[in-house]
Jmol script that loads the backbone (N, CA, C; Angstrom):
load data "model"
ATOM      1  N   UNK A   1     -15.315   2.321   8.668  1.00  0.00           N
ATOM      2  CA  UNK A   1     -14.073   2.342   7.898  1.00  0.00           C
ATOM      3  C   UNK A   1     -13.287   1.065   8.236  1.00  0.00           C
ATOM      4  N   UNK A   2     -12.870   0.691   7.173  1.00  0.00           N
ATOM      5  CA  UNK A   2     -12.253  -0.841   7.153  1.00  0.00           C
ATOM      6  C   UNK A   2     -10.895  -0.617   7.791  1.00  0.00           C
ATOM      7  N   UNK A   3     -10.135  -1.616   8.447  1.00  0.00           N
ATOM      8  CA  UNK A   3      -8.479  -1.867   9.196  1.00  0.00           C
ATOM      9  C   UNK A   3      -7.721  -0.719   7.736  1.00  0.00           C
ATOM     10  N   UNK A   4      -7.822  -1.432   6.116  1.00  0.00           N
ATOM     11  CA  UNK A   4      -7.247  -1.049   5.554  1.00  0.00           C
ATOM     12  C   UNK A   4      -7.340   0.125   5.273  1.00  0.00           C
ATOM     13  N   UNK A   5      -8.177   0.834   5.579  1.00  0.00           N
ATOM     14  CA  UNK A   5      -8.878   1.964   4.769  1.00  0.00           C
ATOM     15  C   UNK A   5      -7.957   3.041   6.290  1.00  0.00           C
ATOM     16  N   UNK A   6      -8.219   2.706   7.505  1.00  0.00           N
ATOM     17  CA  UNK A   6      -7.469   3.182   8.234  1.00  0.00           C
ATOM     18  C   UNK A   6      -6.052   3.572   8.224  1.00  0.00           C
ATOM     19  N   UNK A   7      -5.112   2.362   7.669  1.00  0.00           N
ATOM     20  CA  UNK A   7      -4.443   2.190   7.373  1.00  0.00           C
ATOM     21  C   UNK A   7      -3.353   3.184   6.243  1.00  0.00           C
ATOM     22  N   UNK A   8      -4.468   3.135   5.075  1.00  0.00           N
ATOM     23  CA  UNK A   8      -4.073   3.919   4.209  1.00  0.00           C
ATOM     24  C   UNK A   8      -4.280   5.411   4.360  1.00  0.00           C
ATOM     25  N   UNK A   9      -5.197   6.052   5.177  1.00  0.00           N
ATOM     26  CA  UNK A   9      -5.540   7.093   5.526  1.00  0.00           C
ATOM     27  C   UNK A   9      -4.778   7.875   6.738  1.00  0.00           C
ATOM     28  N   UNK A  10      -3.849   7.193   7.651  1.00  0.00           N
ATOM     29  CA  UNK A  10      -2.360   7.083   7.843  1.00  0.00           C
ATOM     30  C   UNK A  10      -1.481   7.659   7.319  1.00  0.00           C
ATOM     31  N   UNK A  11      -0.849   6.557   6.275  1.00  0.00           N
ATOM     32  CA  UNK A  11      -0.097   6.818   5.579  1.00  0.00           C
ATOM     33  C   UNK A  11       0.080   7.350   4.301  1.00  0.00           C
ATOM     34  N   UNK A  12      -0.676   7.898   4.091  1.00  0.00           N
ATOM     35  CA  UNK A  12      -1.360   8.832   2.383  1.00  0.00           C
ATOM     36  C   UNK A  12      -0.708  10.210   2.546  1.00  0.00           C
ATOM     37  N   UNK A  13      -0.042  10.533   4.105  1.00  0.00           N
ATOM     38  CA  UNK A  13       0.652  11.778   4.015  1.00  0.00           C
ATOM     39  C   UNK A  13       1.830  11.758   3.424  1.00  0.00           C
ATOM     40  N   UNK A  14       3.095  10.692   3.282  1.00  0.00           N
ATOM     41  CA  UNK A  14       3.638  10.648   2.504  1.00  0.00           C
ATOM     42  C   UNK A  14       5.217  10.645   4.103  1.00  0.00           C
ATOM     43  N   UNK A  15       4.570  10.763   5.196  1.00  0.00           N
ATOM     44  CA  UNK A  15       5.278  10.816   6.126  1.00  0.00           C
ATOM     45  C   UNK A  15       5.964   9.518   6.561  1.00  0.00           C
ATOM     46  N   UNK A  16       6.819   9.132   7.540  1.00  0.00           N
ATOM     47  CA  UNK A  16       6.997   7.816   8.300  1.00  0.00           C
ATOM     48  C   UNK A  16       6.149   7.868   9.399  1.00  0.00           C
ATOM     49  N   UNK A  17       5.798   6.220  10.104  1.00  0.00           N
ATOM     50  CA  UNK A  17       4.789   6.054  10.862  1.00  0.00           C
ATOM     51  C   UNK A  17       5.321   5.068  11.663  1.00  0.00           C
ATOM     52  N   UNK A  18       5.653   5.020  13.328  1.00  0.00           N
ATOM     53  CA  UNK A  18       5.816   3.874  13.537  1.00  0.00           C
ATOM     54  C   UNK A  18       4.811   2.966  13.911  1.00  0.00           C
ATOM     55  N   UNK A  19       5.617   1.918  14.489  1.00  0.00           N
ATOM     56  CA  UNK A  19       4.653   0.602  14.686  1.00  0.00           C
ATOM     57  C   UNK A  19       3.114   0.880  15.663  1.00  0.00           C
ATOM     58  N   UNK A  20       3.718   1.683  16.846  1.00  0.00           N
ATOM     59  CA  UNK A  20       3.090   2.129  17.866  1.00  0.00           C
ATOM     60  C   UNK A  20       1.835   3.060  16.904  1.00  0.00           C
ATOM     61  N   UNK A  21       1.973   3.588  16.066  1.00  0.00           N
ATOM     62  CA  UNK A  21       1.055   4.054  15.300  1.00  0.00           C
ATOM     63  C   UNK A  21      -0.193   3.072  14.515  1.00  0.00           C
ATOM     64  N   UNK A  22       0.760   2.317  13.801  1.00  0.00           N
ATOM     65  CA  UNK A  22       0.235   1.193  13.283  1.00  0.00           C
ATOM     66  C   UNK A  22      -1.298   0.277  14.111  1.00  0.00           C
ATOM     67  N   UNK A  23      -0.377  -0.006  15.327  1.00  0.00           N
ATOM     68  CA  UNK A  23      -0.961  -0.684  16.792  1.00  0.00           C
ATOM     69  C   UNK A  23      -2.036  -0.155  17.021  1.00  0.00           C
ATOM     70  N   UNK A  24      -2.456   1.279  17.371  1.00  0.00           N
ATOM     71  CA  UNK A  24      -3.419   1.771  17.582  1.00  0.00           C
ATOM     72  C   UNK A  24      -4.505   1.347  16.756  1.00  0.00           C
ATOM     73  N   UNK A  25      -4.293   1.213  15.319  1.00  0.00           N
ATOM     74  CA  UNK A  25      -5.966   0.934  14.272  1.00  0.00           C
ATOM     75  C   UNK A  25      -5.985  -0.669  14.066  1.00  0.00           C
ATOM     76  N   UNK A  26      -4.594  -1.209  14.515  1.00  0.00           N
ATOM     77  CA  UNK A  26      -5.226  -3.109  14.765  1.00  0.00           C
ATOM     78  C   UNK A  26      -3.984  -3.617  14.532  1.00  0.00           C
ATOM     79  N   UNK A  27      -3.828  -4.730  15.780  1.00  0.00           N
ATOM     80  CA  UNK A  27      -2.874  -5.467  16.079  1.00  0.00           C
ATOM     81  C   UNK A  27      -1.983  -6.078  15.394  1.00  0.00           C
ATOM     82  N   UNK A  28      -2.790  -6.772  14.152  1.00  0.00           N
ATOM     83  CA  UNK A  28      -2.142  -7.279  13.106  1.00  0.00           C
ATOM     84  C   UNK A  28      -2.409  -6.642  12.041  1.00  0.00           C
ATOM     85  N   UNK A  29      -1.092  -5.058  12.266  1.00  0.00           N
ATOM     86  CA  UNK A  29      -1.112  -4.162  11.267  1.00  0.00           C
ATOM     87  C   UNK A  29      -0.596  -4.977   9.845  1.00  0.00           C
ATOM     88  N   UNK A  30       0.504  -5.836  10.068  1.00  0.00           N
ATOM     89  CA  UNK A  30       1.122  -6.089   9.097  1.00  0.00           C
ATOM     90  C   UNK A  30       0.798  -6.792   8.350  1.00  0.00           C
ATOM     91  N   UNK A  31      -0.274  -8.128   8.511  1.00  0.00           N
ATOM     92  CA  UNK A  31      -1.449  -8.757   7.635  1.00  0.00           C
ATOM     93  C   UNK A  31      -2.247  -7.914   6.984  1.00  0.00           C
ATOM     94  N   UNK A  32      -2.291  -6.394   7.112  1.00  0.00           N
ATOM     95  CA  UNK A  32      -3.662  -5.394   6.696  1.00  0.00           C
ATOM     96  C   UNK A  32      -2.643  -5.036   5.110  1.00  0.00           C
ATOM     97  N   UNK A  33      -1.325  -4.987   6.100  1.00  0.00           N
ATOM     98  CA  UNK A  33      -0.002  -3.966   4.953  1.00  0.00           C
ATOM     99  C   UNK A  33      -0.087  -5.213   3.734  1.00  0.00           C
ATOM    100  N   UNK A  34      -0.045  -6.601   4.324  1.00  0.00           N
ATOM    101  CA  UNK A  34       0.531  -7.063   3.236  1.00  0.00           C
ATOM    102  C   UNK A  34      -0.662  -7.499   2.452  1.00  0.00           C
ATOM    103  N   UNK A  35      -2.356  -7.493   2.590  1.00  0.00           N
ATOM    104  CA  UNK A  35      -3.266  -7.919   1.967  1.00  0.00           C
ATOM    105  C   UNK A  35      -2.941  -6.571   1.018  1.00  0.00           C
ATOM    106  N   UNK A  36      -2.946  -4.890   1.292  1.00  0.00           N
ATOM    107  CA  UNK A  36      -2.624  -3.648   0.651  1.00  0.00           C
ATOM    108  C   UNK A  36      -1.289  -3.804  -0.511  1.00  0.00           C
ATOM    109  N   UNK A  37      -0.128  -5.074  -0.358  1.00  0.00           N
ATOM    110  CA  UNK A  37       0.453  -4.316  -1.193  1.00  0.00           C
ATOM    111  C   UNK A  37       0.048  -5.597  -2.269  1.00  0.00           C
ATOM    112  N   UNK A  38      -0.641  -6.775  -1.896  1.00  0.00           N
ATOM    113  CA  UNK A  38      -1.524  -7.308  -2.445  1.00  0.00           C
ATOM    114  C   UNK A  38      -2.371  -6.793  -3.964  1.00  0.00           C
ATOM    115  N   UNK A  39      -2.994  -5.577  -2.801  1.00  0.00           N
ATOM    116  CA  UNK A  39      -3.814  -5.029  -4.203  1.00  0.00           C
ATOM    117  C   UNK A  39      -3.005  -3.977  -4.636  1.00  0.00           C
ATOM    118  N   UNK A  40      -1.584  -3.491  -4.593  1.00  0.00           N
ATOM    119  CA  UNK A  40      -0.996  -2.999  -5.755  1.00  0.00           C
ATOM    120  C   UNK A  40      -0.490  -1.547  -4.459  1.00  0.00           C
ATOM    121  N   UNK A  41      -0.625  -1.370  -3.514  1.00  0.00           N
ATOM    122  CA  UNK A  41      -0.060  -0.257  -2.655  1.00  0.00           C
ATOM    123  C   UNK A  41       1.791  -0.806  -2.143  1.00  0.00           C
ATOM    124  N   UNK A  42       2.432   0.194  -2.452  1.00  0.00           N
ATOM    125  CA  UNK A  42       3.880  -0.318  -2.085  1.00  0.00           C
ATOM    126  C   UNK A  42       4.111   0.674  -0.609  1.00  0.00           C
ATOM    127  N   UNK A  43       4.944  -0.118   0.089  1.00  0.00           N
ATOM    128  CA  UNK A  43       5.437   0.724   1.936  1.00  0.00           C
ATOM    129  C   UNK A  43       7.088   0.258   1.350  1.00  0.00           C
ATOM    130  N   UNK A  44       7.818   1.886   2.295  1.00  0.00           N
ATOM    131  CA  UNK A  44       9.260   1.898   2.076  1.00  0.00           C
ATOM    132  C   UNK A  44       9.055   1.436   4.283  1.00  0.00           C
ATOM    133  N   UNK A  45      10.003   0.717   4.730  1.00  0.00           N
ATOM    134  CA  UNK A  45      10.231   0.016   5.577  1.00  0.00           C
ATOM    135  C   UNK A  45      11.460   0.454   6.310  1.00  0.00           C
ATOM    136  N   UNK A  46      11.792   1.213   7.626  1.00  0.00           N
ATOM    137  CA  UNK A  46      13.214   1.156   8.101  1.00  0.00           C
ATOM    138  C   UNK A  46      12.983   0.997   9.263  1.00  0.00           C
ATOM    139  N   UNK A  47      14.078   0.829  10.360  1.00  0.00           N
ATOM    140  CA  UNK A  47      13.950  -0.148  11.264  1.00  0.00           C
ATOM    141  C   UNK A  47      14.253   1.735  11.675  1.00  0.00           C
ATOM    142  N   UNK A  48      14.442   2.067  13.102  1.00  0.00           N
ATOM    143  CA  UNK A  48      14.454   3.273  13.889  1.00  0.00           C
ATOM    144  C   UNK A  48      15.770   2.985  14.872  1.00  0.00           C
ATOM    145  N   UNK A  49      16.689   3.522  14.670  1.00  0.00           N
ATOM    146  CA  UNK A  49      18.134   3.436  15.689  1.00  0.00           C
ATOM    147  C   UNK A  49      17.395   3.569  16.804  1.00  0.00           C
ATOM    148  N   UNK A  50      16.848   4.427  17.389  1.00  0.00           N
ATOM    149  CA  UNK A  50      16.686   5.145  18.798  1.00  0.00           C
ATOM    150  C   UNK A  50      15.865   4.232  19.574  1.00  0.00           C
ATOM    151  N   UNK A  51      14.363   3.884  18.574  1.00  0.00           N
ATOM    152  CA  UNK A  51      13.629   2.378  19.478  1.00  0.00           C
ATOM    153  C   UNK A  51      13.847   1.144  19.163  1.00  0.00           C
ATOM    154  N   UNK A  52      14.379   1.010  18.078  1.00  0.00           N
ATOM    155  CA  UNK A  52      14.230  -0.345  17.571  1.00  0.00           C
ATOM    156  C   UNK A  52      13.072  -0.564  16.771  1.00  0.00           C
ATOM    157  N   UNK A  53      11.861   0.028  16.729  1.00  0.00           N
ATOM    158  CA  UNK A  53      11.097  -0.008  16.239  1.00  0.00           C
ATOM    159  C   UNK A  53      10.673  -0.106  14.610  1.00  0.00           C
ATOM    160  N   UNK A  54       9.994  -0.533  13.513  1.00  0.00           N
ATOM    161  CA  UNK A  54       9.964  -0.225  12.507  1.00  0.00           C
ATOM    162  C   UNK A  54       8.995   1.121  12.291  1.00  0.00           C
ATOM    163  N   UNK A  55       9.729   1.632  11.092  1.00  0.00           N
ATOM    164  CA  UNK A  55       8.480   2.896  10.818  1.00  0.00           C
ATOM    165  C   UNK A  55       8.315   2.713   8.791  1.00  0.00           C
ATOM    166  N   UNK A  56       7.233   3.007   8.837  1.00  0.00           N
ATOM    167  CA  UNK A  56       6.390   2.497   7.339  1.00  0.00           C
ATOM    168  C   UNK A  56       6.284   4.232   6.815  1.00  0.00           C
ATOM    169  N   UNK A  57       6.027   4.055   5.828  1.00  0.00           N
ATOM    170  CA  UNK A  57       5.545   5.018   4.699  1.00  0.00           C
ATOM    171  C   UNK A  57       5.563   4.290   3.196  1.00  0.00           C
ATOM    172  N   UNK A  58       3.972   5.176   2.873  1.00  0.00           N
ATOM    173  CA  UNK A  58       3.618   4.887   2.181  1.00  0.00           C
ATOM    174  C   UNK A  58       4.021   5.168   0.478  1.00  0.00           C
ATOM    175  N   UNK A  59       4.658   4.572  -0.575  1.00  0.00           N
ATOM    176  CA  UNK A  59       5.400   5.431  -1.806  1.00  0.00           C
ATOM    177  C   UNK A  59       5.081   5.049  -2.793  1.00  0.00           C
ATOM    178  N   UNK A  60       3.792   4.827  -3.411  1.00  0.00           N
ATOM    179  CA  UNK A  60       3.300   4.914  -4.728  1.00  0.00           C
ATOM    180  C   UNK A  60       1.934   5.624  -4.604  1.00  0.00           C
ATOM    181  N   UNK A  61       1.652   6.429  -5.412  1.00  0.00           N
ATOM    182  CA  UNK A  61       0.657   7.263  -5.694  1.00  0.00           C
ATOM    183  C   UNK A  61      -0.730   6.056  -5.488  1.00  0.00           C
ATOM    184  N   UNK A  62      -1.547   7.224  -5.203  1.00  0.00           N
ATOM    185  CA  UNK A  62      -3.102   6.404  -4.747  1.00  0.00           C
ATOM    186  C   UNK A  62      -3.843   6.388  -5.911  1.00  0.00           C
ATOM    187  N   UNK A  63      -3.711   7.145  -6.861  1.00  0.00           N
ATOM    188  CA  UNK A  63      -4.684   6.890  -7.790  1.00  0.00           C
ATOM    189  C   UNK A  63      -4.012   6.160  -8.788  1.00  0.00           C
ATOM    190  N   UNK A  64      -2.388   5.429  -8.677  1.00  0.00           N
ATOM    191  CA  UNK A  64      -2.151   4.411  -9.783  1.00  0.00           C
ATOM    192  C   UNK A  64      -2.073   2.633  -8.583  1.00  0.00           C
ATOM    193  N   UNK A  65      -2.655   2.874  -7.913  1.00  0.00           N
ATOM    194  CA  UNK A  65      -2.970   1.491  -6.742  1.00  0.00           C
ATOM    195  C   UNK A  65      -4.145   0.934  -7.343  1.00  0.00           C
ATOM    196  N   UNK A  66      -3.898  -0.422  -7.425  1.00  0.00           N
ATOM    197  CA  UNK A  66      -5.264  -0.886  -7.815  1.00  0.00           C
ATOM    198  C   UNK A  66      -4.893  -2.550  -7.546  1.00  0.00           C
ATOM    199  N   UNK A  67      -5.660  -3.469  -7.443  1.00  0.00           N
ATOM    200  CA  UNK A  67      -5.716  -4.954  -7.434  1.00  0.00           C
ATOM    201  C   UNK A  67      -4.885  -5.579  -9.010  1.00  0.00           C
ATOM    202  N   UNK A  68      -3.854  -6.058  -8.866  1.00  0.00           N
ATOM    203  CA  UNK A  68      -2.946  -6.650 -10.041  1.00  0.00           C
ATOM    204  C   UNK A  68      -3.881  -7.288 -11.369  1.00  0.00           C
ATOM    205  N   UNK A  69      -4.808  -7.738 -10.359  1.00  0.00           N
ATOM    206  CA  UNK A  69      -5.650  -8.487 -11.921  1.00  0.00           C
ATOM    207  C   UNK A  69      -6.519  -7.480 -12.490  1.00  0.00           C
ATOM    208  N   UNK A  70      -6.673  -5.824 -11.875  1.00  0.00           N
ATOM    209  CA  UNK A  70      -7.347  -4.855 -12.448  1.00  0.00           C
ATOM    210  C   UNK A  70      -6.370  -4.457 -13.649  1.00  0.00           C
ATOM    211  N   UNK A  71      -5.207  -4.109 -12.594  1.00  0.00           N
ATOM    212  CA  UNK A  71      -4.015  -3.761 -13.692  1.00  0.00           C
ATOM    213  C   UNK A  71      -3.921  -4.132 -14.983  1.00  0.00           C
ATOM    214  N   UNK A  72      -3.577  -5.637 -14.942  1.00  0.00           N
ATOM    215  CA  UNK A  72      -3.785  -6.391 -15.982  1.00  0.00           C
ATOM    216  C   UNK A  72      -4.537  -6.339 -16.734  1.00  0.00           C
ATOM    217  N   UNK A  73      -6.161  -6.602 -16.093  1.00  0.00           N
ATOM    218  CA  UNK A  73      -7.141  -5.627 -17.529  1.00  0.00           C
ATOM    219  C   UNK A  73      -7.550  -4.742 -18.096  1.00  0.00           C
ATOM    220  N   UNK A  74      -6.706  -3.715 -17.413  1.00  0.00           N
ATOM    221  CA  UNK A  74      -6.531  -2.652 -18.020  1.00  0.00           C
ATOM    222  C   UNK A  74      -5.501  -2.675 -19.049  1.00  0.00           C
ATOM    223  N   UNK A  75      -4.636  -3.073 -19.059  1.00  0.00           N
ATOM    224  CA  UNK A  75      -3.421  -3.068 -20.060  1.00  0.00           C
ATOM    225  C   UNK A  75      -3.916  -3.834 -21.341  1.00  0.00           C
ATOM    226  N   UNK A  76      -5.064  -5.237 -21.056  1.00  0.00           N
ATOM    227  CA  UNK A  76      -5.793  -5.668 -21.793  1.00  0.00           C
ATOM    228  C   UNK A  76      -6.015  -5.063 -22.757  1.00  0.00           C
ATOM    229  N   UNK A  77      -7.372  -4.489 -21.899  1.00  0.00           N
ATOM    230  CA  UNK A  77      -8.386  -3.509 -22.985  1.00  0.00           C
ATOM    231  C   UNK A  77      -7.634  -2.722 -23.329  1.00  0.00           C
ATOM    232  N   UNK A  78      -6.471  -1.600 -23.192  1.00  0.00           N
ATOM    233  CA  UNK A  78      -5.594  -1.078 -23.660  1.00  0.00           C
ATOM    234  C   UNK A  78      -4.841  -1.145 -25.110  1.00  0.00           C
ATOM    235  N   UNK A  79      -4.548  -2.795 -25.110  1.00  0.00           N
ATOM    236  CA  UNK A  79      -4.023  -3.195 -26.247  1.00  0.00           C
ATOM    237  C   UNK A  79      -4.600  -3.785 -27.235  1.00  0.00           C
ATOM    238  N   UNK A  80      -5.993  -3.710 -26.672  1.00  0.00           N
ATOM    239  CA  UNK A  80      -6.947  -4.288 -27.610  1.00  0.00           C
ATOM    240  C   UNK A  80      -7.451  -2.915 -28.340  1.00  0.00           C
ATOM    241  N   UNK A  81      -7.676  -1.898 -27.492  1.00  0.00           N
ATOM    242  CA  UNK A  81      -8.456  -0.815 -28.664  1.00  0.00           C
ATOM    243  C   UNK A  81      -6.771  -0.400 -29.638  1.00  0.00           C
ATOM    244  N   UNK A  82      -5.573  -0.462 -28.894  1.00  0.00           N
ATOM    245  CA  UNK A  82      -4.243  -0.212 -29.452  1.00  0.00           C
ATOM    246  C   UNK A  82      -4.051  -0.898 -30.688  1.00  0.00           C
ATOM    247  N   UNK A  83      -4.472  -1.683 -30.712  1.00  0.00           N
ATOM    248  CA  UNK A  83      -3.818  -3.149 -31.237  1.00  0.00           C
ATOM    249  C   UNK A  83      -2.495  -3.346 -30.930  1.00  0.00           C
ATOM    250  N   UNK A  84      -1.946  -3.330 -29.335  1.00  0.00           N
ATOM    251  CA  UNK A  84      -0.350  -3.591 -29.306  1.00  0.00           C
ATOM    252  C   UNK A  84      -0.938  -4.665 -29.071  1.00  0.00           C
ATOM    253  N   UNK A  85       0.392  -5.165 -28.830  1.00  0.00           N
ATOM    254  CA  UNK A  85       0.715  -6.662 -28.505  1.00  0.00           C
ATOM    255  C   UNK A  85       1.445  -6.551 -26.857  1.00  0.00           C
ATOM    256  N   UNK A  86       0.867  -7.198 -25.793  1.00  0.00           N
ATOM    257  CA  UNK A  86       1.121  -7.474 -24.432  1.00  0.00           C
ATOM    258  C   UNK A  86       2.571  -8.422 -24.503  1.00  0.00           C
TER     259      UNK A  86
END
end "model"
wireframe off; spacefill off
backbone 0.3
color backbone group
């Protein structure tokens, strides 16, 4: 199982997670987060009064996540069998 795949399997509960969580499946959690929102996954972000710490959760549905240039051709072919206009 890939950093990301860890990652997302985490945070797919819909819970907050802190960093110390993060840390455990790889150091440079936040290069994994930002290649993820990359391909179309969004994280809500707050910092934690008590440690200082940040804590992540995850807030767009998994089955509308996908890589931007998928997106895009989907909306494509979309408007092509549509005939809208993009």
């Amino acid at each position: 199982m890939t950093q990301k795949e860890k990652i997302i399997k985490l945070l797919s509960d819909g819970e907050w997670h802190n960093a110390t969580e993060l840390h455990r499946i790889c150091w440079r959690y936040s290069a994994r987060m930002w290649d993820l929102k990359r391909d179309g996954y969004e994280f809500e972000k707050r910092i934690n009064p008590i440690n200082k710490l940040e804590d992540w959760k995850l807030t767009n549905n998994l089955e509308n996540a996908g890589t931007p240039l998928k997106q895009f051709y989907n909306k494509i072919q979309k408007a092509i069998g549509s005939k809208e206009r993009i």
